[in-house]
N, C-alpha and C positions, 0 to 999 in steps of 0.2 A: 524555544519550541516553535515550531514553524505553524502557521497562521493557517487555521485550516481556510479559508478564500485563495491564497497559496496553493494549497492542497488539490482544490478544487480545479482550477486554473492549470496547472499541467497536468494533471488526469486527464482533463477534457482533454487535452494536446494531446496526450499518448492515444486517449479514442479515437481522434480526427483524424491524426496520422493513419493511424492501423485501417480504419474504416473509410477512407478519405471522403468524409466529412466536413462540414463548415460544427467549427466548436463551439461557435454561441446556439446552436440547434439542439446541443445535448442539456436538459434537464439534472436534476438531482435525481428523479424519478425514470429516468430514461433506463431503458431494462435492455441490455448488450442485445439478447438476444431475441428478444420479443420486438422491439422497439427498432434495430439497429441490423437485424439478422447477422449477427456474431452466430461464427459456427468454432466449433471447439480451439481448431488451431489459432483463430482471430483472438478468443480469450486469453488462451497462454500467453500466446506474443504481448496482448497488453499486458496483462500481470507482471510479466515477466520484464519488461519495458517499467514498470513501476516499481516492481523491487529492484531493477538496477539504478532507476532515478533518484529512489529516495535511500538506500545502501540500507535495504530493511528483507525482512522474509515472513511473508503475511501470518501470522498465528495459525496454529495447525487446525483451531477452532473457525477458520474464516470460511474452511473446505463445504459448499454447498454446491446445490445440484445447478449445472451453470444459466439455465433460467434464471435465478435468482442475483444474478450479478446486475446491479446499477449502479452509478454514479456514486449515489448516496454509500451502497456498499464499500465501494470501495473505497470511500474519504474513509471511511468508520473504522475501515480494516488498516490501512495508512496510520490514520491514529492514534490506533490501539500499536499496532509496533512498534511508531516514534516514541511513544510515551516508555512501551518496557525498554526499547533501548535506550532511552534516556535516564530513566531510574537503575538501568544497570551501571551506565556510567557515572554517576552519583554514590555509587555504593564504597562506603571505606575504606583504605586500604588495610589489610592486616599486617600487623610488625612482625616482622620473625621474628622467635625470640633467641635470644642472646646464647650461645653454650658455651656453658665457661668449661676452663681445661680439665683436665681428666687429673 
């Protein structure tokens, strides 16, 4: 499982990028759009930049009004993916079972 400071650390990168930004400026508390003036399209593109980084698709539960996207938001949302896809791939396989002749 990937270290959320990891975590942390190319998030900032994808915000930097997108908002050309210096990354050590960006907080845990730093609010996209309050903080950062992220306008709708800025947010997609980073999301969208994050679920291609981390090969993940943020829970359908992550969906809030885009004021509320920070930093911190987004490790938690990162996270919470990495872990169910990692629990999905953890899960057993099932044996077919055998069919004997007719």
């Amino acid at each position: 499982m990937m270290r959320e400071k990891t975590i942390e650390k190319t998030i900032k990168g994808i915000i930097a990028k997108e908002m050309t930004i210096d990354a050590d400026s960006i907080t845990r508390d730093t609010n996209l759009v309050n903080d950062l003036n992220a306008d709708s399209m800025s947010i997609v593109n980073i999301v969208t930049a994050i679920e291609s980084k981390f090969k993940i698709v943020f829970p359908d539960d992550s969906k809030i009004t885009y004021d509320g996207y920070t930093l911190q938001f987004l490790i938690d949302g990162v996270s919470s993916a990495l872990k169910e896809k990692s629990a999905k791939g953890v899960l057993p396989r099932t044996r077919k079972a055998k069919v004997s002749g007719s």
